[in-house]
Structures are given as C-alpha cells and as structure tokens.
GUBAFI-462291 format. One record per residue (C-alpha): z negated, y negated, x. Coordinates in steps of 0.5 Angstrom, whole numbers, plus 500, padded with zeros to 3 digits. Layout:
ZYX...
***
This chain:
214736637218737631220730627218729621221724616219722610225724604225718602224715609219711606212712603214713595211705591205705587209704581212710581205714580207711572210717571205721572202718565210719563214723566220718568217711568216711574223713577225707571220702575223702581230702579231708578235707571239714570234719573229715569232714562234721563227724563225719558230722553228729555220727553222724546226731546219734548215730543220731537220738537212739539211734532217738527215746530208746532205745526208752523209755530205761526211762521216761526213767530211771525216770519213775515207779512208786518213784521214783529214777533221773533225773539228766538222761536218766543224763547224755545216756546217757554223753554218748551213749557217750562220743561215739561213743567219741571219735568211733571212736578219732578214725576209728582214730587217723586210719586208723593214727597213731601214730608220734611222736618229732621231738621230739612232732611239733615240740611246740607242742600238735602244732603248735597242733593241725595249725594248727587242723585247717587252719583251716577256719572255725575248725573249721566253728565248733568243730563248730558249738559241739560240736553245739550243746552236743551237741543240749543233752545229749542233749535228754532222748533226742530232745525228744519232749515235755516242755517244760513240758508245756501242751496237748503239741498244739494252740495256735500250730500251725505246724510239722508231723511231730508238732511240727517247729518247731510249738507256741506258744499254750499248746500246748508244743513249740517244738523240746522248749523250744528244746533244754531252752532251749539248756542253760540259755543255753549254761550261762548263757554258760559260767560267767559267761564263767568267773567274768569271766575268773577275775576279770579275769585275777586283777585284771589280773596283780595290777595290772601285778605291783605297779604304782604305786597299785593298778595306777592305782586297778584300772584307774581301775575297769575303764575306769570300768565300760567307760565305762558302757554295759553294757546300762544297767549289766545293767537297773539291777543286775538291777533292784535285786535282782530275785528270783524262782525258780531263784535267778533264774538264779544271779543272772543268772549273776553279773550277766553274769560281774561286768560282763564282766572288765574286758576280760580284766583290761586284756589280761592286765595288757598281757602281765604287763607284758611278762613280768614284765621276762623273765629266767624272772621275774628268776630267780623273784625272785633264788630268793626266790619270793612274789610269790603264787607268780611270779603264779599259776606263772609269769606268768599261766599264760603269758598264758592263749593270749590269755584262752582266744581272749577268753572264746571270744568273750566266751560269744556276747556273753554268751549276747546279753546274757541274750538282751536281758535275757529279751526285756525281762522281765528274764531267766530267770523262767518257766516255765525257758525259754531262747533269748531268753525264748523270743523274747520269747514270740514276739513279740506273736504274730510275725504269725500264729505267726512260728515261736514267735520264729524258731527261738529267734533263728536258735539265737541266730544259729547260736550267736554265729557258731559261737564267733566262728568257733571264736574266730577259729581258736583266736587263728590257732592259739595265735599263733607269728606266723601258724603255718604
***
C-alpha cells in the first residue's frame, strides 16, 4: 500500500480551527507569526474596503443614469470575493489538512512550498507584494475621491480624516491618486518584466543551443546594450518617440520591457549550456526531435526556477526606472497619475506640502523591498542547495 502522511506529519492542534472564525488567527496561535498577521492584515483590508464601498457599490457600478456598467468597481467586486474565498479555504485547509501520499509529501512543489513558508523574509515580502497589488483592486471601493477629480478639498491641505494623506495644490486626493497611481506603476512593472523575459529567455536559449556565430553575435548585442548606461539609453528612446495620450503608456511599457532582457538572456544562456550536454537532450535529439521543440519542451522550461527569481527582482527596478522617468517629465503624460509623477508633483512644493511627494516615494520604497524580499525567498526556495 501507498503510505500516506500527513503535510504536517501531524494532526493540525485545535487551536488552529481559530481561523475558521477569522482567518489567520489560528496559523497566529500556534506560532504562526508572519502567515498569521499576514492574513490578519489581509482581513482588515477586506473589512475596510467592504465598510468604504459596499454602501454605494450601486454608484460605483452604475455611475450614471443609462449608463452601462463600470469595469473597474466589477474587478475590485470579484477580487474582494475571491479573496476571502482564498483566505477561508487557507484557514480550513490549515485546521484539517489534508493527508498526502509520501510520494506528494516529497514532491518538489510541496518541498518548495514549506521552504518558502519558512522563510520569513520572503513571506513578509509576499505579503508585502499581495497587499500592495490588493490596495490597487480594490481602489474603486475604498478611494473616497476620484483621483482626477479638482477642488476633491482645498489646495496643499495637509492630511486630516477628510484626506488622509492630505491634497495637492489642485485640490485632489493624495491617498485617491496614490491608489489609482499604484495600478498603473504595478502594471507598468509587470508587463515590461514580462516582455524582458519573454525576450531574453528567448534570445538566450537560441544563442547557447546554436553556438558559433549567432551565439557571439546575440551576445556581442547584449554586452553592447549593458555596456550602455541604462538611464541614458531610457532618456534618448523615450526622447525620440515622445507621444502623448494613453499610448504614452504603451510606449512606456515597451521601452522599459526592450532594455531590460539582456540579463534574463545571458543567465538562460549559462543554463542551456549546461543542459544541452544532459542525456534528456541527448535522447530528444537521437528521437529525431527539431530543434524548436528540444528548445521550448525540454530546455527552457528547465531554467524558468532561475528566470522566475530575476524578474522577481527585476519588476522593483522596473517600477524605478518609470519612476525617474515621470520625475524628469518623461514618464506617464497626465492627468494618468503613478507613483513617480506623483513625486515629480511634489517636488517644487516639498517645503510647505511635503506630503504631496512623501507618500508617493514611501509607496515606492515599500514597493521595491517587498519584491526584493519575495525575490530573496523565492531563489532560497527553488535552490536544491539551500532546501531544508
């Protein structure tokens, strides 16, 4: 018979049937500390946006007399349920777990998972990173302005119960804009993250897998372009093809995604060339496999452990980087708000509204050491080396 194990190799305590009442209390009674006030906070969240939103969700849905139904306030509505969804069968899961077989219990999923759960800097930076994208989703519930909105109160007031991290000089909610803000510079990370390592991943399995000529000439780019400061690169792109509207955006986007690969390309080319030589790939190529399908079935989704860690770290540089852009004028065109136009906002009126630039760079702050930690826990994890 197959053995069979519990995944904590114990019965869970009956302190832990606690979060079935609120979920985290019982990971937080049994010693649980930072899965336990992660999902505490997570409730708070959950409370504060059901108590600002619920009560005029109708306005929020249906803005106006015939008109159809907003996108945005539909998004934050299922991201509030399936949150809390998550977040009780997480609670349930822990007060009865399920019993694995030895074979699932040894499983490199199960083994990365209670690696990472262990790694308490690494889960203060994931719940770091799920709050964060958390606070954005679920802006249209708890902004209590419209972040475009002129006059929201008066001019550079400083933060008060009406406006919590006060108003700028044309009367706009600073916490309203820092929220709507945090969507477009998360969004902003992501995608050009995803487009670096889409192309760089690309690039350097082709480069390793073939060798010779196109190897030396991909990599001759690659080391051309890292031998470029990436700063002066960003200005004299973005410079060039300067537009204006939400294609600014776009532009952005691809900018930042088109000067970031070369990393991504030079690590994946280090692992192709360690692969390529194992016997998995000797057999591929004795079957008579393309060279296609050995690259995109059999090699490169064997260095995605070391690709997932780098774009991890990559999407807090890449939300600095349109962060010195916006501050330089060269960002997101307005009214759009994100974190670093925001500071650029701030910053001839730093003495007498100090807060208008503040909240935006502390966002900024929270932002980067909350990949970078979730970065850190997920290399310790995914790394055979360092597993416990």
């Amino acid at each position: 018979m197959t053995a069979i194990v519990s995944n904590r190799n114990a019965e869970a305590p009956p302190l832990t049937r606690a979060g079935l009442i609120l979920p985290g209390l019982g990971h937080l009674v049994v010693g649980e500390l930072v899965v336990g006030l992660g999902m505490l906070m997570v409730d708070g969240l959950l409370a504060w946006s059901a108590l600002a939103g619920f009560g005029r969700l109708g306005e929020l849905l249906l803005p106006g007399t015939g008109s159809s139904i907003a996108l945005h306030p539909v998004i934050a509505l299922l991201t509030w349920v399936v949150t809390a969804g998550l977040l009780w069968f997480t609670a349930y899961r822990r007060a009865f777990p399920r019993l694995l077989t030895e074979a699932e219990f040894n499983s490199n999923r199960a083994i990365f998972m209670r690696n990472l759960r262990a790694h308490t800097t690494g889960m203060l930076g994931m719940y770091g990173v799920v709050l964060m994208l958390l606070l954005t989703l679920l802006a249209p519930l708890i902004a209590p302005f419209d972040p475009i909105a002129v006059d929201a109160g008066p001019g550079n007031h400083a933060p008060s119960w009406a406006h919590l991290m006060g108003t700028d000089k044309f009367g706009r909610d600073v916490f309203s804009r820092l929220l709507y803000g945090g969507r477009i510079s998360l969004t902003i990370g992501f995608v050009a993250v995803a487009i670096a390592a889409t192309i760089g991943t690309t690039i350097g399995a082709v480069a390793a897998w073939f060798g010779g000529w196109i190897d030396r000439g991909l990599m001759w780019v690659a080391d051309m372009l890292l031998a470029l400061p990436r700063l002066v690169l960003l200005l004299t792109v973005v410079g060039m093809f300067r537009v204006q509207g939400t294609k600014g955006i776009y532009l952005i986007v691809v900018i930042l995604g088109l000067t970031a690969w070369m990393g991504i390309a030079r690590i994946v080319r280090s692992q192709v060339l360690s692969l390529k030589q194992q016997e998995f790939v000797q057999a591929a190529r004795a079957l008579g496999l393309s060279n296609a399908r050995i690259l995109f079935k059999h090699l490169i989704p064997n260095t995605m452990a070391p690709v997932i860690v780098f774009c991890s770290l990559a999407i807090g540089g890449t939300m600095l980087a349109e962060a010195g852009l916006s501050f330089l004028g060269l960002g997101v065109p307005p009214p759009i708000s994100t974190w670093g136009v925001m500071v650029n906002d701030g910053r001839k009126p730093l003495i007498e509204a100090p807060w208008i630039a503040t909240f935006p760079g502390l966002a900024i702050v929270i932002a980067v050491m909350s990949f970078n930690l979730f970065g850190d826990g997920l290399r310790d994890a995914l790394d055979p080396k360092l597993r416990k």
